[in-house]
N, C-alpha and C positions, 0 to 999 in steps of 0.2 A: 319530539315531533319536528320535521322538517317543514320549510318554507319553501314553496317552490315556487316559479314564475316560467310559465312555458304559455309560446304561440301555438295555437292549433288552425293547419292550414290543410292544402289538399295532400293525400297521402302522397312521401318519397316527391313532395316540391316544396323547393323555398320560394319566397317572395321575397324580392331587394325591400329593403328598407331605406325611404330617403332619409338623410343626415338630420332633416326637419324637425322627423316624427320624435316622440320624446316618449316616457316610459308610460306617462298617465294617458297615451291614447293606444298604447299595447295594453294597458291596464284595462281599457274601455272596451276593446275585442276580445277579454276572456270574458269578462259578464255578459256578453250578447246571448241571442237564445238560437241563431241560426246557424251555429255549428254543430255538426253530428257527432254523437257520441264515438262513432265507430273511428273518427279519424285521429281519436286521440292518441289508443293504441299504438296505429302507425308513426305517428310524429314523435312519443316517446320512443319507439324499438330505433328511429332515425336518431334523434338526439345521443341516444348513449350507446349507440356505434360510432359517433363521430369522435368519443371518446382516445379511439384508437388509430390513432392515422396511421397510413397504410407506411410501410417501413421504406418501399423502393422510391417514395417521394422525397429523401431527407438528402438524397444525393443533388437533386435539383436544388433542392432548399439551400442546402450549404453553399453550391456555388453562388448563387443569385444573395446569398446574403455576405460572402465573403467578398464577391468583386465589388460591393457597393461602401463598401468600411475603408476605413485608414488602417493602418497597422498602429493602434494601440494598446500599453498592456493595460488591463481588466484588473481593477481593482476590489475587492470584497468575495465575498462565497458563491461557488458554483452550483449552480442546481444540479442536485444528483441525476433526474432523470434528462441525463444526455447522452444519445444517440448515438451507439458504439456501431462501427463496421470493419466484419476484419477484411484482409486480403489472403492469396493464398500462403504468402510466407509466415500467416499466424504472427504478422506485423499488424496492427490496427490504424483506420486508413485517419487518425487525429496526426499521423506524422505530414499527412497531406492536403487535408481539408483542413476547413475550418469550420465549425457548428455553431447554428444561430446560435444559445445559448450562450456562448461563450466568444462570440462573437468582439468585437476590439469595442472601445468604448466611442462611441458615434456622435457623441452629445457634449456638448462641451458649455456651451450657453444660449441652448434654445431646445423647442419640444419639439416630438414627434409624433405621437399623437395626440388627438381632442378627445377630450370625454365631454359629451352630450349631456348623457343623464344615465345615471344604474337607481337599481333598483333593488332590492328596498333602500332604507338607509341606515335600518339599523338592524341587529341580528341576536338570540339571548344567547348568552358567555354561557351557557350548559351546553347551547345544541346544533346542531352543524344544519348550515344557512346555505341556499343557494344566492349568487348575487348575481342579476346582468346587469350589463355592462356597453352601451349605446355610445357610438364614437367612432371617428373613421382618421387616418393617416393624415398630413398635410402633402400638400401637392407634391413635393420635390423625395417623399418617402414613402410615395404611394408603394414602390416596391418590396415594402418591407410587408406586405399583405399577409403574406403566407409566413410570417418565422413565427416561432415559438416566442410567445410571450406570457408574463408571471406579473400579478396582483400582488401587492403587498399590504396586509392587514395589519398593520403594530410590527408584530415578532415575528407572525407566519407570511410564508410566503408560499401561495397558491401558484398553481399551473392555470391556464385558461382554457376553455373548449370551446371552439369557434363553431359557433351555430351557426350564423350565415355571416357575408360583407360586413361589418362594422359591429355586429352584435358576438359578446363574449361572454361566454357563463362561468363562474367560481362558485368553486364550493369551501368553504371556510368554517373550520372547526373553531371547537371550544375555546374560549377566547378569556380573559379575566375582564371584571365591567369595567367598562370608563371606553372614554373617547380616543380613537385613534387614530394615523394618519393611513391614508388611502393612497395608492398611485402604480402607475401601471410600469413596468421595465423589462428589461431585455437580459439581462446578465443577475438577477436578483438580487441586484442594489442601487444603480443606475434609474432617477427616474428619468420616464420619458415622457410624461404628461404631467398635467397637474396635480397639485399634494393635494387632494379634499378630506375630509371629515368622516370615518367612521366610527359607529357607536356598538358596544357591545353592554347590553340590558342584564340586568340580575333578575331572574325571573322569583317573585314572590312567595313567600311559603315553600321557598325549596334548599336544602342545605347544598352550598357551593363544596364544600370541603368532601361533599361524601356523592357527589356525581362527577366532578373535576377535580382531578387530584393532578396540578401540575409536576413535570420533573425537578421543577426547583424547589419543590417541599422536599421530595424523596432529594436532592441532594442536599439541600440544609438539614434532614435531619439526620442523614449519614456523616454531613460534618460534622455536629455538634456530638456525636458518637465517639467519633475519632476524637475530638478534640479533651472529649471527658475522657477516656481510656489512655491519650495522654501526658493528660495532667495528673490523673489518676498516678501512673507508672512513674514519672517523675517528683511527686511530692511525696512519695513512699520512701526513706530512709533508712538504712541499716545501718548504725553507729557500732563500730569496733576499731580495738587497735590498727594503731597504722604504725607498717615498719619508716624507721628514717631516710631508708634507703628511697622506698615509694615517696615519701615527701619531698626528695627534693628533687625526683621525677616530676615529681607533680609542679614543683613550682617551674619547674621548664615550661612547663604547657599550658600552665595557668598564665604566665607573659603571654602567648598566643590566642587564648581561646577568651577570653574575660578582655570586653570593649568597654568603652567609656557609651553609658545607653544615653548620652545625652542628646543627641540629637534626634534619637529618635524620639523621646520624649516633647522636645519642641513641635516635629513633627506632629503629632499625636497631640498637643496642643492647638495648633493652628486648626486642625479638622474639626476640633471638638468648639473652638473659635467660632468657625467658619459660618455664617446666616445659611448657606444654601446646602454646605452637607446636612448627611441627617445621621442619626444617633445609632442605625446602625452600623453603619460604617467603622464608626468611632469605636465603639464599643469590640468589633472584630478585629479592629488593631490594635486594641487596649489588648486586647488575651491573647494576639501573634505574638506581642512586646513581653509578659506577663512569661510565655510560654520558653520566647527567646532565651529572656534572662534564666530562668531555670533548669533549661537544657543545659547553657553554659556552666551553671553549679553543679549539676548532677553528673556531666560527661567527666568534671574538674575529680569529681567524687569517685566515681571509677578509676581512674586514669591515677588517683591516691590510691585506691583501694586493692590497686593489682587486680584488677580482673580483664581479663581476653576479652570478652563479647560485653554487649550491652544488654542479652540477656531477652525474655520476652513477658507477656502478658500475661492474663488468664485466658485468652483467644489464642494466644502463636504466635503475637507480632509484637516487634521491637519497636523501636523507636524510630529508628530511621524509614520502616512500613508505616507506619502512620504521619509523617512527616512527610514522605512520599506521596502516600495518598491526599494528603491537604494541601499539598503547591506548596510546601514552605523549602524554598531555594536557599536560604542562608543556612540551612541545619545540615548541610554537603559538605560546607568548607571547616565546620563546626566536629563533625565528624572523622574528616581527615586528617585534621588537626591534632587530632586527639589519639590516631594510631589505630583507631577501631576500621574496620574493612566493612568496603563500602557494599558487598557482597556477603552479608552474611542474611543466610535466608530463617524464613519463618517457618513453622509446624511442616506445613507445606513445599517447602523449597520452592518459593518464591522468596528474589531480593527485592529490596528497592526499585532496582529498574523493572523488572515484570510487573510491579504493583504501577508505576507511573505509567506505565506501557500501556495497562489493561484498560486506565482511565482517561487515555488523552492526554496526559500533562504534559506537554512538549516542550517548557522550559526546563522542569524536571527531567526529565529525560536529558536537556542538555547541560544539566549543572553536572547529570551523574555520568557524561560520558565522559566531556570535559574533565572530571575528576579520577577519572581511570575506574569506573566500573567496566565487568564485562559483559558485553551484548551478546556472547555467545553463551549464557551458564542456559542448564534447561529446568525444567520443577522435577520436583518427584510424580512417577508415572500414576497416570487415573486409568481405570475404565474406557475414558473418552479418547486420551492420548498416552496408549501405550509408553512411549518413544520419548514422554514430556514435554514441553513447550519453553519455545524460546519466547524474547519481550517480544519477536515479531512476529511471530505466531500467537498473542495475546493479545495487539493492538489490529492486528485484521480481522481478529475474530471480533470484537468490538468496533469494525466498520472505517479503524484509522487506517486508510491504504496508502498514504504520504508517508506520516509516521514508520510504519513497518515495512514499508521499502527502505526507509533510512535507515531504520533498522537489521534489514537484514544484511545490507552491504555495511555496514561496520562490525556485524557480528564475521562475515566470511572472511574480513580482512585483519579481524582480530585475531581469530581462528589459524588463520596461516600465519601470522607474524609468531604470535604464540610457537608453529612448528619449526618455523624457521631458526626463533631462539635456540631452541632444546634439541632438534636433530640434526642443525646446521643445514637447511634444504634450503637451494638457492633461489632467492626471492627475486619473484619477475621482475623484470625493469621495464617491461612495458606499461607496467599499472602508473610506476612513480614518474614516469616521463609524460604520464598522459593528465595526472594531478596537478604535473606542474606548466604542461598547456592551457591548462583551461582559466588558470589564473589571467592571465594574457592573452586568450582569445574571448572572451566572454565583455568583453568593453564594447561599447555606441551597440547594442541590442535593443530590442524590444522583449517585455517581459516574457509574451508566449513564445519566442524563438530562445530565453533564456532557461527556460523549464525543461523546454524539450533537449537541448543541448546539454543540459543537465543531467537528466533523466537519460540520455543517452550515454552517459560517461558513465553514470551510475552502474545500468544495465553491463558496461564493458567491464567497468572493475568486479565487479560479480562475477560476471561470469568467470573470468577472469585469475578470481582467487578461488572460487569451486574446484576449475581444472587444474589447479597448482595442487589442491589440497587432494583431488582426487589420483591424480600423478606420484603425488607422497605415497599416498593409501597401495597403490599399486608397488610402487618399490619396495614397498614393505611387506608384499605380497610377496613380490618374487624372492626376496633375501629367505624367508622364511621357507619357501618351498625348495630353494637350491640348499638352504643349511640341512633339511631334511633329506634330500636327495644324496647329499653327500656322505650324511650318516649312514642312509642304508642298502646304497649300491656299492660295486668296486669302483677303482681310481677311475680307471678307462670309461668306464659306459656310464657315471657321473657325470665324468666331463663333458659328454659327448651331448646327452641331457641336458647336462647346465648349459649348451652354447647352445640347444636348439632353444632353449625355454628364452633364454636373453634374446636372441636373432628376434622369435615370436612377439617379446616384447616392444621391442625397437621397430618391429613391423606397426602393431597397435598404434604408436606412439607416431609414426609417422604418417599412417593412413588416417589417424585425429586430428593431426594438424593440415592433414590434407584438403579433409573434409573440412574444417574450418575455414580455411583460406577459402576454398569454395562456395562454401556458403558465405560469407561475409561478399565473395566477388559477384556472387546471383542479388544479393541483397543491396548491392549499390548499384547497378544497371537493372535490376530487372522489379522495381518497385509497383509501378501500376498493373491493373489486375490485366490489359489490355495486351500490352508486350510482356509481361507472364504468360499469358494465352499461347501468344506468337511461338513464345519463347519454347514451353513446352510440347506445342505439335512438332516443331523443329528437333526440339530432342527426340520425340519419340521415334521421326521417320530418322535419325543421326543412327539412333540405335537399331534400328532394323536396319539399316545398310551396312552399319558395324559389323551385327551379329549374322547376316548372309555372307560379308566378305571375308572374317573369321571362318566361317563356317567350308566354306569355299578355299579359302588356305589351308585348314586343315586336312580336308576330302585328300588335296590335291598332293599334300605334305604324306599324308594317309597312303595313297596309292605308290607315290615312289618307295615309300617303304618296306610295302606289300610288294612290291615287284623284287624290288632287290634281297628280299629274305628268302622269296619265290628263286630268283635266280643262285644264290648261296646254297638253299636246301639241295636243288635239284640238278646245279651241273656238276656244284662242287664235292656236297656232301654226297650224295645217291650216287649219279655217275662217274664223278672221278675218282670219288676215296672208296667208293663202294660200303658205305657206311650207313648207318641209319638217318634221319633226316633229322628235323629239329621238332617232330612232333613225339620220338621216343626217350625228349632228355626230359629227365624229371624236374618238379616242380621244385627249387629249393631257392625261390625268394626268401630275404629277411623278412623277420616279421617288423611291421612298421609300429614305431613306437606311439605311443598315446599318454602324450603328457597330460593335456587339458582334461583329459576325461577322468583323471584321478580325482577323488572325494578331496576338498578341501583343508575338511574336517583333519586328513593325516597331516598338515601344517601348521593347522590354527583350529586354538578351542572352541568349541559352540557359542561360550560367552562373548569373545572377541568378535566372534562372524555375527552375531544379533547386535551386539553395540554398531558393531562397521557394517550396517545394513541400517540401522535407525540413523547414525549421523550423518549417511550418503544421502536417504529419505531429507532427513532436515537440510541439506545444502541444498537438496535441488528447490524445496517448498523456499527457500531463500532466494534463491533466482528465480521465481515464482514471482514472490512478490516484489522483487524490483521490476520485472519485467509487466507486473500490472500498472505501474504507472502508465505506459502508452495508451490505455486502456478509458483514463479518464483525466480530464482536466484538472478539477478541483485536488486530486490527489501529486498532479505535477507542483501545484502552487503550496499542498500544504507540503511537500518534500523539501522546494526551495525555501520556506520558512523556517520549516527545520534544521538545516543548513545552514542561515544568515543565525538563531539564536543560538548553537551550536560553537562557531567560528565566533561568534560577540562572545561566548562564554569564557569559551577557550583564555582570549582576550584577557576578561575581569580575572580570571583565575592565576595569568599569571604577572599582573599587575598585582595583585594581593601577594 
């Protein structure tokens, strides 16, 4: 059952509320008897249209909230629902605005607004509560009227719907009971009023567990699954001979892989010490340690035993899948160590990295890239994805769009280094000149100029290693159809073929880099939607004056031609040779050749052309999704995270 709290006033009119009025004399005009029925209707159909504010107001909004801020970078998580607008260059206009929500941090050591009084006070942990919310701006941020602002209940954090001046409604889900803090902010962590007191009620005679089933049961008890399967996997033994030869392999990598666990014991000591930890804690790093030390015997025990793989489950999955999946970062270096590949997939052809991908783990993610996995391997094909899925195509479809923009420009650039190796194709120099800019331009910033400038570099090396990689694909096109051409024509009209097919090439290749320069030059002068406008009436009337003055050279080029064939046929040919003119010589043009129009197929197999058709598909869904970071905020800041643990790993990994 919901709790509501609504004013009933004259239809489609608000009434200002003075700062005074408090919620117990809003509470005393819903009991009155001299309100009509019929105007309730109306005042609901008003209230939850206001739900949606109108989208052409967020361009006012943005500026009046951007000129009134510092340039500070925003620390903690973005609300998702923030207000995207593209331009015409399918550029999104966050390279040039700034949106409340994300707004620079304004608040440093004083409030911004007063909370009066909300209503109720308290709400039951089963059922989703409306709250209002009475309280208005202090003088000097009265302008801040109109931004988007967010409640914070404990863990959730609500959007607000502005009913009238000073009055704000939330709606607050299912909550777990007990008391918690209250306060209203701008960037959804940030407060800007004061911290009060909310309470969420156990309603009686009702089972919690079987009306509210939080996410953090369903992941504890997918851990405790993993963690049983294994220990399971690990405490299972297989004793046979071992040759001598494995043994003293073995004791090579038993120096490496076998620590002294004393510290962490101490560790594990102190918590379990500790008055203020609690005994879950302890107990989860009792069986991380438990787990550690037995990885290390059992990995010690293959690595005797001569075996290649680590081998899988009764499910599909290895060790390092379930390791993956649980955040445990030391079972990387544990595995490398040991000569096992850190790519070796499950049932499924997922590895490690698809499995941390699919779940968010973004330390993981940087222990395995850090450690030389690759970001470019795909699964075995489903139903769903013919073509299979990369980690970044696994982490976007699970909503990480940071994550799998980082992903996908390490996968593009892995992907060409990879060709580079093995066909000797020359690798760009403008990727690695612009890598090593950014180290050195990227100092005295602010964090949001630091994301985007990021996220910009990102977006270029992508693209970047796509058109290298697709440039290869093409030369490997043409070799393939000049080797065929030359098998089955003569010397002469092969050659003749092979230099118009290359010419053709070399044409492509330079009308792409044409068209890039181009665009890249409309894209740095021609940003606002305004002089885009300008920009393209200008072209269009360019191009009508082009195409009439073309048009007009040719007519004019046309007639002297006509004339002087006119005067060749008839004084020269007719009258003086006495000959027939040039309408009696036969037609014996060449026939024009048609290279492009030849089937493929007589070059390259079917198989080849379906492979080289899904991994062109998967480079562009790669530049896809680098190019959706401009898109949203929060996905700029989780990209640069992933980058600073990335680079910190890289770090640890080769101090170890």
């Amino acid at each position: 059952m919901t709790r509501t709290l609504q004013i009933m006033l004259e239809p489609a009119q608000w009434l200002p509320i003075p700062s005074d009025i408090t919620m117990h004399t809003i509470t005393g005009l819903l009991h009155g008897d001299h309100v009509h029925a019929n105007h309730a209707g109306a005042l609901e159909h008003q209230v939850d249209q206001s739900q949606y504010p109108l989208t052409s107001d967020l361009d006012s909004q943005s500026q009046q909230f951007a000129t009134s801020l510092r340039k500070t970078p925003v620390d903690g998580d973005i609300p998702n629902d923030v207000p995207a607008r593209e331009n015409s260059l399918g550029l999104w206009k966050y390279l040039d605005d700034d949106s409340p929500c994300l707004g620079d941090n304004i608040v440093s050591n004083g409030k911004i607004f007063n909370i009066t009084d909300f209503s109720p006070e308290w709400a039951c942990s089963t059922e989703h509560t409306k709250i209002l919310v009475i309280g208005d701006y202090y003088e000097q941020y009265k302008h801040l009227a109109g931004s988007n602002i967010y409640g914070i209940f404990g863990d959730n954090c609500v959007a607000a719907n502005m009913v009238q001046t000073g009055v704000y409604r939330f709606m607050v889900g299912p909550h777990t009971a007990g008391r918690v803090d209250f306060y209203l902010t701008l960037d959804g962590k940030t407060p800007i009023s004061e911290v009060l007191n909310f309470e969420y009620r156990s309603v009686p005679g009702s089972s919690l567990h079987s009306e509210l089933k939080p996410l953090e049961d369903e992941y504890t008890k997918s851990k405790l699954q993993m963690q049983m399967r294994l220990a399971r996997l690990l405490f299972v033994t297989n004793k046979k001979k071992i040759a001598p030869k494995l043994l003293v392999e073995g004791s090579k990598v038993s120096n490496l892989i076998l620590a002294s666990p004393e510290k962490e014991w101490m560790d594990l000591w102190k918590i379990a010490g500790d008055s203020e930890g609690t005994s879950v804690h302890a107990t989860e790093d009792l069986l991380e340690l438990v787990l550690r030390n037995r990885l290390q015997e059992w990995l010690l025990e293959r690595v005797i035993g001569g075996h290649k793989s680590t081998g899988r489950d009764d499910l599909g999955q290895g060790p390092i899948h379930l390791c993956s999946f649980l955040g445990y970062t030391w079972a990387i270096r544990l595995f490398s160590v040991s000569g096992f590949s850190l790519d070796f997939r499950d049932s499924s052809g997922w590895t490690a990295l698809h499995w941390a991908a699919y779940h968010g783990r973004e330390k993981m993610v940087a222990a395995l890239l850090s450690a030389g996995a690759n970001p470019s391997l795909v699964t075995d094909p489903t139903a769903v994805s013919p073509g299979g899925c990369t980690p970044a195509d696994l982490a976007a479809r699970q909503g990480y769009v940071g994550l799998a923009a980082y992903l996908a420009e390490k996968g593009l650039t892995a992907h060409f280094e990879s060709m580079s190796l093995s066909k000797g194709t020359k690798q760009s120099p403008s990727r690695t000149k612009l890598t090593e800019v950014h180290s050195e331009k990227f100092e005295n910033l602010t964090e949001q100029e630091l994301c985007l400038k990021e996220s910009l570099a990102a977006y270029r090396n992508a693209a970047d290693a796509a058109s290298n990689i697709q440039a290869a694909l093409r030369d490997r096109t043409l070799k393939l159809q000049t080797k065929a051409i030359l098998l089955a024509n003569p010397e002469m009209q092969a050659t003749a073929i092979v230099a118009a097919m290359r010419i053709q090439h070399a044409f492509r290749n330079y009308n792409r880099k044409k068209e890039m320069r181009a665009a890249a030059r409309i894209q740095n002068h021609f940003r606002t939607w305004k002089v885009r406008r300008n920009f393209k009436n200008m072209r269009r009337q360019a191009i009508r004056i082009q195409a009439a003055y073309r048009g007009h050279q040719v007519r004019r080029q046309y007639r002297k031609v006509i004339w002087s064939v006119g005067v060749v046929e008839k004084a020269i040919l007719r009258w003086r040779k006495k000959r027939k003119g040039l309408r009696g010589i036969a037609n014996g043009m060449p026939v024009e050749m048609t290279v492009d129009v030849e089937a493929a197929s007589t070059a390259e197999e079917g198989f080849f052309q379906a492979s080289r058709q899904q991994a062109e598909d998967r480079f562009n869904r790669s530049v896809v999704r680098v190019q959706a970071l401009f898109r949203c905020h929060r996905a700029q800041h989780e990209y640069r995270r992933m980058r600073i643990a990335h680079e910190e790993m890289v770090v640890v990994i080769s101090k170890s």
